[in-house]
KOLLUM-56996 format. One record per atom (N, C-alpha, C): residue number from 1; residue in three letters; atom name; x, y, z. Coordinates in Angstrom, 3 decimals, m for minus. Layout:
# KOLLUM-56996
<atom NUM 'ALA' 'CA' <X Y Z>>
...
This chain:
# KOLLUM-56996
<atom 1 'UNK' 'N' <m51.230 m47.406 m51.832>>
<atom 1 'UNK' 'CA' <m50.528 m46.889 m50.684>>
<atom 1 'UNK' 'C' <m51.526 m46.749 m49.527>>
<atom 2 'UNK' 'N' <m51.177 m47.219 m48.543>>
<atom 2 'UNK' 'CA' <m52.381 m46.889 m47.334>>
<atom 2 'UNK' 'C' <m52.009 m45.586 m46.413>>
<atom 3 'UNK' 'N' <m52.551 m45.316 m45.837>>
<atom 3 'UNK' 'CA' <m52.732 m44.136 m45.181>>
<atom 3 'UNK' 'C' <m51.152 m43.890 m44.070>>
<atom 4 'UNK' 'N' <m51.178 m45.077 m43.429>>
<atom 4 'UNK' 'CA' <m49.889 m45.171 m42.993>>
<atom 4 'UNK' 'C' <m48.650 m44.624 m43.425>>
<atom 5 'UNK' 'N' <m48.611 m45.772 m44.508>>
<atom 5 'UNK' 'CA' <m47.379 m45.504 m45.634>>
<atom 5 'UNK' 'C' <m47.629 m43.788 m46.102>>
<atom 6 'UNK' 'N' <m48.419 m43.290 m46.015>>
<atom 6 'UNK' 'CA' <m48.293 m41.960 m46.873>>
<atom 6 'UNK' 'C' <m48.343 m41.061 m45.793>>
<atom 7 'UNK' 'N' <m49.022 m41.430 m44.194>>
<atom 7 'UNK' 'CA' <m48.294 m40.460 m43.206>>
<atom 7 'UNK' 'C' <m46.664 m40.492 m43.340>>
<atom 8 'UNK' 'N' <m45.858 m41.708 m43.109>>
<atom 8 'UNK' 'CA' <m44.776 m41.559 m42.921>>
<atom 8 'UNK' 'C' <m44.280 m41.205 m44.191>>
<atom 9 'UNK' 'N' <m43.956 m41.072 m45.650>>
<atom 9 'UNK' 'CA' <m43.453 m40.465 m46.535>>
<atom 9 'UNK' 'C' <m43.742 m38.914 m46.318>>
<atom 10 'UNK' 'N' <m44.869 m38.339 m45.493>>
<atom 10 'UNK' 'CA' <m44.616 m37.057 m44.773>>
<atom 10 'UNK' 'C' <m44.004 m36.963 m43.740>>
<atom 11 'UNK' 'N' <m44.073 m37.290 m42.995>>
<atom 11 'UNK' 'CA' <m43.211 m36.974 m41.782>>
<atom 11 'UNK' 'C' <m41.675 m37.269 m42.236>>
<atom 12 'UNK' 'N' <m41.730 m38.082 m43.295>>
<atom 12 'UNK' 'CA' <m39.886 m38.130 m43.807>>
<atom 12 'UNK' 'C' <m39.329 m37.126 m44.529>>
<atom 13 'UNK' 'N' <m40.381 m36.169 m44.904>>
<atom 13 'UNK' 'CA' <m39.824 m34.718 m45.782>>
<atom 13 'UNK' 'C' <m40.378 m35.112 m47.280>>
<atom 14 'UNK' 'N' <m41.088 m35.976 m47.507>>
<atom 14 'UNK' 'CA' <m40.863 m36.782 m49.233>>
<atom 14 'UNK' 'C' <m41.787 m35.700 m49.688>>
<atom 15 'UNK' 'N' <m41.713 m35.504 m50.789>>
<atom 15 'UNK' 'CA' <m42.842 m34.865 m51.907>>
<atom 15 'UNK' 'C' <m43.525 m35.732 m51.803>>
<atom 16 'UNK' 'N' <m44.679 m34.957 m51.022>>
<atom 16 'UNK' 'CA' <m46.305 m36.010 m51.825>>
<atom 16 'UNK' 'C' <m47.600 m35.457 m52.512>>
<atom 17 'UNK' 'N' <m46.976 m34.128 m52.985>>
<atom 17 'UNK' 'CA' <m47.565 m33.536 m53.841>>
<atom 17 'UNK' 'C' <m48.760 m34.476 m54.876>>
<atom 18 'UNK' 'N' <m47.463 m35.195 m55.626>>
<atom 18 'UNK' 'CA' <m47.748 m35.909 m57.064>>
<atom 18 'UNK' 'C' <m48.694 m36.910 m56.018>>
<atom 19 'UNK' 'N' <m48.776 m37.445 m54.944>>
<atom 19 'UNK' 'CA' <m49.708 m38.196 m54.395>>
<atom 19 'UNK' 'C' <m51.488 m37.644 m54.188>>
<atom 20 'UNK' 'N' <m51.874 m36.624 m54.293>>
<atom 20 'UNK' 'CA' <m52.468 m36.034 m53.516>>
<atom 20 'UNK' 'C' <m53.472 m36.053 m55.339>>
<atom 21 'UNK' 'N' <m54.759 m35.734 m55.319>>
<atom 21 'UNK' 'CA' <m55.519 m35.089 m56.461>>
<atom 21 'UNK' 'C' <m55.713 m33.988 m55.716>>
<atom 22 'UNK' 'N' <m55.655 m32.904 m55.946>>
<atom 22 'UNK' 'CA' <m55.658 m31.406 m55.758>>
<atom 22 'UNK' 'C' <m56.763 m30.903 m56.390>>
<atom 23 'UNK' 'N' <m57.518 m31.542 m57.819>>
<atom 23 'UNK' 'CA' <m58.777 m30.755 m58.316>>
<atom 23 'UNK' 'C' <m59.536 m31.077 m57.379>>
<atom 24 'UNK' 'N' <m59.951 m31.177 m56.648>>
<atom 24 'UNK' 'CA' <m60.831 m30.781 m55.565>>
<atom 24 'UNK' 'C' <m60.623 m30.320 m54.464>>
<atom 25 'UNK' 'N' <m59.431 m29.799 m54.334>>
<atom 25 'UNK' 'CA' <m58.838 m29.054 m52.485>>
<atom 25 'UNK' 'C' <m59.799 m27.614 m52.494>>
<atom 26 'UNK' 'N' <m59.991 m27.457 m51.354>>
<atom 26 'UNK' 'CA' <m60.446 m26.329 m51.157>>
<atom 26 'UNK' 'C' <m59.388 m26.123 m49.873>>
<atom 27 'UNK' 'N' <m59.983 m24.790 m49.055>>
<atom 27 'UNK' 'CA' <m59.360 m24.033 m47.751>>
<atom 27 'UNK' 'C' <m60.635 m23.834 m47.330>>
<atom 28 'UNK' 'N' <m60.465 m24.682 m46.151>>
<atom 28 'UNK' 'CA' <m61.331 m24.409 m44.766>>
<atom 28 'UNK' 'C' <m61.911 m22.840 m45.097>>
<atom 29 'UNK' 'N' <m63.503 m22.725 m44.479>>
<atom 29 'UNK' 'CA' <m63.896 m21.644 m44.424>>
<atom 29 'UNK' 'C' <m63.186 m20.296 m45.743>>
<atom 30 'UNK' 'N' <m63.093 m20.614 m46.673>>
<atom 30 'UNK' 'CA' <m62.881 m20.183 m48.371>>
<atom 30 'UNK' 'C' <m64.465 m19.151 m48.784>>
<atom 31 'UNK' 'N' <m65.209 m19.853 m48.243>>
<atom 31 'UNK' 'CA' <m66.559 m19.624 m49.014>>
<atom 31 'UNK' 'C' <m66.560 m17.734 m48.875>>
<atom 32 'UNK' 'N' <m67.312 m17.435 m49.379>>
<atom 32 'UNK' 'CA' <m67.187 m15.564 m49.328>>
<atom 32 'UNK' 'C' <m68.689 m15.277 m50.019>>
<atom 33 'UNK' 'N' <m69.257 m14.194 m49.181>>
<atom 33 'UNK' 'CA' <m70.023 m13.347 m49.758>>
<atom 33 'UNK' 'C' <m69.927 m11.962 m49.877>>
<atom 34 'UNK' 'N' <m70.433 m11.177 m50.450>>
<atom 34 'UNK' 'CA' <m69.943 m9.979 m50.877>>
<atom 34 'UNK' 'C' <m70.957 m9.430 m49.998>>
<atom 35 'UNK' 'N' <m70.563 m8.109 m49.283>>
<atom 35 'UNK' 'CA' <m71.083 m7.229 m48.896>>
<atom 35 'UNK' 'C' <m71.041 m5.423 m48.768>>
<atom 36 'UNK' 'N' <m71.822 m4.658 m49.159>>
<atom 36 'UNK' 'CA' <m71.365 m3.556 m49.223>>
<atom 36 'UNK' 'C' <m71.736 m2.522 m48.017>>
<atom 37 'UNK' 'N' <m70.974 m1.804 m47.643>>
<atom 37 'UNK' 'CA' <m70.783 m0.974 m46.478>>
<atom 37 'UNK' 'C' <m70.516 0.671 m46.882>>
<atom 38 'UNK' 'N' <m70.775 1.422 m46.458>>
<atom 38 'UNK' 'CA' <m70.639 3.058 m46.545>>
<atom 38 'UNK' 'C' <m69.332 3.272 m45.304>>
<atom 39 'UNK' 'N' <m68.356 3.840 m46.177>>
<atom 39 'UNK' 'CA' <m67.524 4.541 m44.999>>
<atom 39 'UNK' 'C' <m66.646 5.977 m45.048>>
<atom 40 'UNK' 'N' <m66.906 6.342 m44.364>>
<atom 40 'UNK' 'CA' <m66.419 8.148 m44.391>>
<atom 40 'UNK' 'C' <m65.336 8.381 m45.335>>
<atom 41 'UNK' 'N' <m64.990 8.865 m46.175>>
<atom 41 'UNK' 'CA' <m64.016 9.624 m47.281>>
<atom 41 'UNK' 'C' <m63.171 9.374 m46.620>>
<atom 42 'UNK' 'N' <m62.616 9.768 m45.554>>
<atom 42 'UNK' 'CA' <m61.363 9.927 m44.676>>
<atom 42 'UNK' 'C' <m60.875 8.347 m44.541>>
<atom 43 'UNK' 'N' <m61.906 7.524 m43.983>>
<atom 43 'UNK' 'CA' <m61.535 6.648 m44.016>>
<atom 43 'UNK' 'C' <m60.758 5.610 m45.392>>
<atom 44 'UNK' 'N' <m61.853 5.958 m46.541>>
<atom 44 'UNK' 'CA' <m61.371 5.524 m47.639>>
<atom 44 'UNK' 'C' <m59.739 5.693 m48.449>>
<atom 45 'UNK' 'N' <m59.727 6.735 m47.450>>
<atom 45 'UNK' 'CA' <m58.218 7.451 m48.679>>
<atom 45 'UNK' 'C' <m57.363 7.208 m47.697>>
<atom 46 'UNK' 'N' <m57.238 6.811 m46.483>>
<atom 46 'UNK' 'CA' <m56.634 6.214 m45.292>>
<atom 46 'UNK' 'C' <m56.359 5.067 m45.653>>
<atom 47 'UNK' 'N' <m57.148 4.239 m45.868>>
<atom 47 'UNK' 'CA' <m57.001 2.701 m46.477>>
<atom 47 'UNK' 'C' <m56.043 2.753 m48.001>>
<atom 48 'UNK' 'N' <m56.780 3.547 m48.720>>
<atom 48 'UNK' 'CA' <m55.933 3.629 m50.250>>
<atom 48 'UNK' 'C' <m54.576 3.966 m49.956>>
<atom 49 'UNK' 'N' <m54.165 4.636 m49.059>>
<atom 49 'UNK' 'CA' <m52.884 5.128 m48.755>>
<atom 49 'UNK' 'C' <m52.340 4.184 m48.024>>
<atom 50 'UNK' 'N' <m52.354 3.456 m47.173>>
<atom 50 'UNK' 'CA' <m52.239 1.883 m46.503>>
<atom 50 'UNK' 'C' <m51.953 0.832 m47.877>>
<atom 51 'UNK' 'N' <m52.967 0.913 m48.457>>
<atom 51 'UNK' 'CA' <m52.960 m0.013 m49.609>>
<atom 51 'UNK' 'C' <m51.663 0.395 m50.568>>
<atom 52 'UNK' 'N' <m51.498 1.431 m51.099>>
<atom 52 'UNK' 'CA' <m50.421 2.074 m52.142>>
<atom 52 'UNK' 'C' <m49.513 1.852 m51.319>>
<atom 53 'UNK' 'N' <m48.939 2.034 m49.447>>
<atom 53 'UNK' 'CA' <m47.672 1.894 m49.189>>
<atom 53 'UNK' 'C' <m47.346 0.331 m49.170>>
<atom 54 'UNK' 'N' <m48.381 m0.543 m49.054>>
<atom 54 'UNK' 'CA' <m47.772 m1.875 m49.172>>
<atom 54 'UNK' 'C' <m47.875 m2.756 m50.077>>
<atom 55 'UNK' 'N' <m48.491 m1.826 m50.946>>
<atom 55 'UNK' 'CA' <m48.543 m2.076 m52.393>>
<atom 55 'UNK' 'C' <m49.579 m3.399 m52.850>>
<atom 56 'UNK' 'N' <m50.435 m3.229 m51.784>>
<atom 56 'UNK' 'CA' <m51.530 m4.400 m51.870>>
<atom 56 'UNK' 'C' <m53.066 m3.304 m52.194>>
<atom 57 'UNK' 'N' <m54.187 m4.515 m52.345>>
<atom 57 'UNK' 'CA' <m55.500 m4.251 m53.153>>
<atom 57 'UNK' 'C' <m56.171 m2.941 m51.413>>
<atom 58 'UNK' 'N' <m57.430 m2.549 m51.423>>
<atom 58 'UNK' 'CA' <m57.486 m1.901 m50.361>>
<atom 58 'UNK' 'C' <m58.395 m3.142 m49.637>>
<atom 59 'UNK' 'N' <m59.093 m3.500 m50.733>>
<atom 59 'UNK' 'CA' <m59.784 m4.790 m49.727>>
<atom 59 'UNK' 'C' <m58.632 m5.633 m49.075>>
<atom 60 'UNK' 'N' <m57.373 m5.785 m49.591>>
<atom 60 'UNK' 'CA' <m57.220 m6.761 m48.987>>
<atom 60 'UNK' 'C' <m56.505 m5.809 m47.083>>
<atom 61 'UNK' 'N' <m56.350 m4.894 m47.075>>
<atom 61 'UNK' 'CA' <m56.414 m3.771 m46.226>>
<atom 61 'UNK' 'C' <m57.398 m4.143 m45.435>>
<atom 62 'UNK' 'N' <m58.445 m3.764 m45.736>>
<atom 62 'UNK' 'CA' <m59.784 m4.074 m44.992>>
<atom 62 'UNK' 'C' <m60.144 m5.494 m44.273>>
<atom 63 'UNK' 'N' <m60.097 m6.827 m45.238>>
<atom 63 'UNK' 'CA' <m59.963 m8.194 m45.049>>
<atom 63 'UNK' 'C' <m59.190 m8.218 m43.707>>
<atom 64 'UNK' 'N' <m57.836 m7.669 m43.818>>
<atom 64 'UNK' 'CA' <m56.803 m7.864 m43.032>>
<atom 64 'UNK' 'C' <m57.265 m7.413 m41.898>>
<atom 65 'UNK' 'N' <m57.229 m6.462 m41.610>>
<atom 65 'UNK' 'CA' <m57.362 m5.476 m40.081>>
<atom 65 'UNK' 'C' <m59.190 m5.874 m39.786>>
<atom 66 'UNK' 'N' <m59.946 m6.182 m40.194>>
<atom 66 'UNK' 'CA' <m61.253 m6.868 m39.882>>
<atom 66 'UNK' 'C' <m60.850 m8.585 m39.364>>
<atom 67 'UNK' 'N' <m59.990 m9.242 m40.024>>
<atom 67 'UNK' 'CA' <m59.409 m10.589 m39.726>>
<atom 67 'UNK' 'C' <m58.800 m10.250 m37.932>>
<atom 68 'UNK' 'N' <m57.858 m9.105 m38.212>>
<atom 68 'UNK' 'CA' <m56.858 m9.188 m37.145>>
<atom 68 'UNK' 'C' <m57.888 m8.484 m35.804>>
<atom 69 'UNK' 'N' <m58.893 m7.841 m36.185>>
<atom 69 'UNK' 'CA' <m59.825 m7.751 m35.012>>
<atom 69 'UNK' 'C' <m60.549 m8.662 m34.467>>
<atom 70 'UNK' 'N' <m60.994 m9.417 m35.290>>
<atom 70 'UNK' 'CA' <m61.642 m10.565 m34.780>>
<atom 70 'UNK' 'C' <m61.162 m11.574 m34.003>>
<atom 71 'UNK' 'N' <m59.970 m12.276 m34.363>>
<atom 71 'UNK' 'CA' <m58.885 m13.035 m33.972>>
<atom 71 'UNK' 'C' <m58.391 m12.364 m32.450>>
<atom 72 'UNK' 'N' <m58.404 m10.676 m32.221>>
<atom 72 'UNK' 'CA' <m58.229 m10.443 m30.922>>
<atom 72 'UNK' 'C' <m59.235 m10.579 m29.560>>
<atom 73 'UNK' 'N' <m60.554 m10.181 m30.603>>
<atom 73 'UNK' 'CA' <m61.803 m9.957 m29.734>>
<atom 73 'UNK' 'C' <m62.654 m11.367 m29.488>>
<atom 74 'UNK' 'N' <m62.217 m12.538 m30.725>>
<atom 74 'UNK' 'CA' <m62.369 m13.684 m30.501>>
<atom 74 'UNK' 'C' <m61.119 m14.967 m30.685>>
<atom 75 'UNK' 'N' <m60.662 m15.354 m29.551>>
<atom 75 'UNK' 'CA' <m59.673 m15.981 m29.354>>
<atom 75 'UNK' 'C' <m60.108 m17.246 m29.866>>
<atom 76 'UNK' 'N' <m59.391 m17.912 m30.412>>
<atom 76 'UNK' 'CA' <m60.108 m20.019 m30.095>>
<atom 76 'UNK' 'C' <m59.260 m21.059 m29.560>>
C-alpha cells in the first residue's frame, strides 16, 4: 500500500488500525522524570480532596493544573 492509498482510506473513515504496527508508537514528549518537591500540609489535603472529588490519583491533580499553567503562561 503506498502512502497515498493509506492517506485516503483515512480521510474515507476506513479502519486502519490493523494497518499500522503499534509496538513501537509512542506520544510525542511521553518521556517523564520523577521529581520530588515539599509542599505545605494545607496544600496537600487540598489536592487529596480535589483528587477524592473527581475521583482521580492526586498527581494526576498536580500534572493537570501544572499542565494548565503552563499552556496559559506559555502559549504556542
Amino acid at each position: 500500500m503506498t502512502a497515498k492509498e493509506f492517506d485516503q482510506n483515512f480521510d474515507d473513515g476506513e479502519d486502519i488500525i490493523e494497518m499500522l504496527d503499534l509496538s513501537k508508537a509512542k506520544r510525542p514528549l511521553s518521556d517523564q522524570k520523577k521529581v520530588s518537591i515539599d509542599l505545605p500540609i494545607w496544600m496537600i489535603e487540598l489536592i487529596d480532596q480535589e483528587a477524592n472529588r473527581l475521583g482521580v490519583t492526586p498527581q494526576t491533580i498536580i500534572q493537570t493544573s501544572l499542565a494548565e499553567h503552563l499552556a496559559v503562561n506559555n502559549p504556542s
